[in-house]
Structure formats: structure tokens, C-alpha cells
N, C-alpha and C positions, 0 to 999 in steps of 0.2 A: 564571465559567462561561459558557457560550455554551450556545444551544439551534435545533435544525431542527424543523420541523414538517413528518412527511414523509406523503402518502397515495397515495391509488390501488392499497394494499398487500391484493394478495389476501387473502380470510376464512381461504385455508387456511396462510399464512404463520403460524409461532408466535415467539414474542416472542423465544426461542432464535434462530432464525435471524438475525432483525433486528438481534439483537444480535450476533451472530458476523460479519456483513454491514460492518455501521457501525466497529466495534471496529479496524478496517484502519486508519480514520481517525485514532484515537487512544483514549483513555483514556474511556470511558464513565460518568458517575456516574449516571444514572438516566435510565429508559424507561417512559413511561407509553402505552399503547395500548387504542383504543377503537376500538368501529365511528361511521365516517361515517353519521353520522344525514342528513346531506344526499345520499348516495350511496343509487340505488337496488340498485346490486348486494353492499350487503352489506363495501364494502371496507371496511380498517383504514384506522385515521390513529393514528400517534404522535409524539409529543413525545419527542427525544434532547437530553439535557444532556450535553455534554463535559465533562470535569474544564479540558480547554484551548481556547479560543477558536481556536488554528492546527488543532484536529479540525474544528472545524465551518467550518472557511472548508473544510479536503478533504471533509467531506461534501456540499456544495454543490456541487462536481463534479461527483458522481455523480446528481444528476437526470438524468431519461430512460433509467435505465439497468436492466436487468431486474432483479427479486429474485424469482425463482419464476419465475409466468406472465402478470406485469404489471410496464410501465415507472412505476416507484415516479416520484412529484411532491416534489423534494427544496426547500423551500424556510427564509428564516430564521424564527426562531421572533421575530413583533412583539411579542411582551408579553416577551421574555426582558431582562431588566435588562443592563447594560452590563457587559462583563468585568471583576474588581475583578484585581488584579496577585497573581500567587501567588508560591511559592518554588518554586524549582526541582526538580522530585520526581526529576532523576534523578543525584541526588548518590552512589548507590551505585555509576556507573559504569555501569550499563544508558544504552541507547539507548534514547530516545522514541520512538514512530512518530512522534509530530509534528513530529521533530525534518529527518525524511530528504526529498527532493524530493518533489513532489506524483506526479511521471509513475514514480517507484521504486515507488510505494506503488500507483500506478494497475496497475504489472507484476506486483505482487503478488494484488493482485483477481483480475485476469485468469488467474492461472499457478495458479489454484484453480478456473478453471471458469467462472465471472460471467463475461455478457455486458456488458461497458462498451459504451456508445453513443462513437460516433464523435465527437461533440463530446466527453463527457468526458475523451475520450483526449488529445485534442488541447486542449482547456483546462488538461488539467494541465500538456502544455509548455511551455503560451504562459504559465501561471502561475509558471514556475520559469525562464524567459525575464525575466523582469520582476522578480522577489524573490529569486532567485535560491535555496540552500539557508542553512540557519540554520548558524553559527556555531559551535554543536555539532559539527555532522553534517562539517563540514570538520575539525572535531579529531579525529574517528573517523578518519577516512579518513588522516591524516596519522600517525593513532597504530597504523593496521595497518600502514602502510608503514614504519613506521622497525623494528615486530617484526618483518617481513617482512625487511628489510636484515640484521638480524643472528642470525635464524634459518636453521637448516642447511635444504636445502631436499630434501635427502635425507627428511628426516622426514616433512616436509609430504607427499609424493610418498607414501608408504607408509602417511599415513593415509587410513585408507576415511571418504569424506564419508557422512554421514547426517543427513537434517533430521528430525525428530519436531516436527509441530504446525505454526503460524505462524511465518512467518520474520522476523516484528517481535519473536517472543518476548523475546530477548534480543539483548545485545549481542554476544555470546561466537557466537552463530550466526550472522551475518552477517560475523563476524571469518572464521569458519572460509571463509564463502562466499569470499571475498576468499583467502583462504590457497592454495585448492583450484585457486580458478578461473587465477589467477596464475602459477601453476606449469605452462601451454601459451600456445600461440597466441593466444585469444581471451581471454584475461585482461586485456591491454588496453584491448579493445572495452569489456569489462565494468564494468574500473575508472573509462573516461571517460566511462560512460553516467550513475553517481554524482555522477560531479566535474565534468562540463560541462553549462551549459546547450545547449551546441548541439545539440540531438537534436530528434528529429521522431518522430510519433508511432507510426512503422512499428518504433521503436527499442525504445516501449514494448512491440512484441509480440513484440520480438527475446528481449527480457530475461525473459520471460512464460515463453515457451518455454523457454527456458534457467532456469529456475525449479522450472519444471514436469517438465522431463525429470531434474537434482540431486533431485528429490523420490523418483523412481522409482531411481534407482541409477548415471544416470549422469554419468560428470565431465566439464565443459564441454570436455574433448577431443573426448569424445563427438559432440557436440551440433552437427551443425549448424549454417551462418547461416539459416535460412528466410527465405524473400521473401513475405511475409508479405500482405495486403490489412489495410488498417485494421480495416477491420472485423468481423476474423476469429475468433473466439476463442479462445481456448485450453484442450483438452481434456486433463482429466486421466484 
């Protein structure tokens, strides 16, 4: 397991949020939150254990970035012991969040409302730049394309997308996203934003928006490119 110790967390933030907040990152095992007895205004500080050590290197991106009406201080947890090697928890065919690039999951933040700071945004490129995506996440992407090759696409076309919840939920929702978006113009765009590292951080607010508008009803034909400013966020 891995751990953050995060503060400067507003008194009025509740441990619900924090947790809905962080969860982007990956698989949560336990949250402990107290007040900063060193802080005079009364802010939290807690301690986040991931079930996976690739959560908490993406929670370390999101230092500086707002949760409420304070830039949360994301930092590692020094007394957390060294990750021991787990087994794979998603043998039932679910997708990990920890499994997908850092700047997918940064688009996902964002296409819910959170303001990401400009470096997070740009740290998770330069991180999926460098690491590129796990080894999983390229067997998703290759195993919707070959369903994709020999499903009628008549079908696809007539079904109505619908997200309920998180779009890390499942496997099966992100398949659809892929199915829906594919089937126009910008499906492309969409699938190389997954499969390349080449992107730049304007890409992550491209996809944000296009997340955000499939949440409301409509299908990436719909959707605009926006020319977006980094730093812009994305309003649901």
C-alpha cells in the first residue's frame, strides 16, 4: 500500500468529499482525517492509503489543486512503509483507474467541475511522456478495437449513450465511450488521446469537455473542438 499526507483542507470539507476527490486516483483502503493542530485556521490534514502505490504517485499530481475553497498540500506519506507486491485485483475484467494514463484521469477530474492547477495538468503529460500507460490499459484499447472491427455499426449508431456515476466505474463504460465516440469525426482524436503519449495539456481539457458534455446527452458529434486556455476549467 502507499500513503499521502494531504492538508491545508478546509474545516468545511467532510471526509465524503475527500474521498470522492482522491478515489479518481485509484482504489482507496483507508482515510484518516484530523485538524492541523499546527494550523491556525482550523484546517484538516489526512492521511490516504491506496490499495495501489500507481494511486498515489496520481495523487501527487494533484497538489495545488482546489478541493472546496483551498489549494489542498498533496504530499508522500514519510512514515508509510514500502509497497509490498499485491495480486492483481482486476482479474474479473474491470479496468483499474490505475491502470489508464495519468492526463485521462486528470480529464476525468476536470469534466466533474475541479479546478486542476496548471502544473497538475501538465505533470500528468510529462508523466505519461516518460512511463508511458501500463500494459493493461493497451490490452483494453486493443480489445475494444477488434469488438469494434466486427460489430455492426448500425447498432452502435442507434444506441443512446448514457453515463450514470464515474467513468472509471467500470470497464464496460469506457468500452461504450469508445463504441459511441468512434462511430463520427472526432473519434479519432479521442482514441489517440488514450493511445498516444503525444498530447499537450490543452488535449486534457479537450477531453474534459467532451466528457462532460456525453454526461449531459450529448454524442461526441455533438461536441465541439474548444480552444480551450489551460487553465480553464470545466463546468458541469
Amino acid at each position: 500500500m502507499s500513503s499521502i499526507i494531504v492538508t491545508n483542507i478546509a474545516p468545511t470539507i467532510t471526509e465524503q468529499q475527500i474521498s470522492e476527490f482522491f478515489s479518481f486516483c485509484g482504489k482507496i483502503s483507508t482515510i484518516s482525517l484530523d485538524h492541523n493542530t499546527a494550523a491556525a485556521d482550523k484546517s484538516l490534514v489526512a492521511k490516504i492509503t491506496f490499495a495501489k502505490k500507481e494511486a498515489a504517485e496520481t495523487a501527487l499530481l494533484l497538489h495545488d489543486t482546489k478541493l472546496g475553497p483551498t489549494s489542498v498540500v498533496v504530499e508522500a506519506d514519510p512514515t508509510a512503509p514500502a509497497p509490498a507486491a499485491t495480486a492483481d485485483d482486476a482479474a474479473d475484467g474491470e479496468l483499474r483507474q490505475e491502470d489508464k494514463p495519468r492526463s485521462a484521469i486528470m480529464a476525468e477530474i476536470l469534466s466533474y467541475g475541479y479546478a486542476l492547477s496548471d502544473k497538475a495538468t501538465q505533470k500528468s503529460v510529462e508523466f505519461d511522456q516518460k512511463n508511458g500507460v501500463s500494459t493493461k490499459f493497451h490490452s483494453f484499447l486493443k480489445d475494444v478495437d477488434d469488438k469494434l472491427k466486427v460489430r455492426e455499426r448500425a447498432s452502435a449508431t442507434d444506441e443512446k449513450y448514457n453515463v450514470t456515476g464515474h467513468l472509471h466505474d467500470t470497464k464496460s463504460t469506457l468500452s461504450r465511450y469508445f463504441e459511441k465516440a468512434l462511430d463520427n469525426s472526432t473519434g479519432s482524436k479521442i482514441r489517440a488521446f488514450y493511445a498516444d503519449s503525444s498530447k499537450h495539456a490543452n488535449d486534457v481539457h479537450k477531453e474534459a469537455r467532451r466528457l462532460a458534455d456525453m454526461r449531459t446527452g450529448k454524442s461526441p458529434a455533438d461536441t465541439p473542438e474548444p480552444e480551450l486556455a489551460s487553465s480553464a476549467p470545466v463546468s458541469v
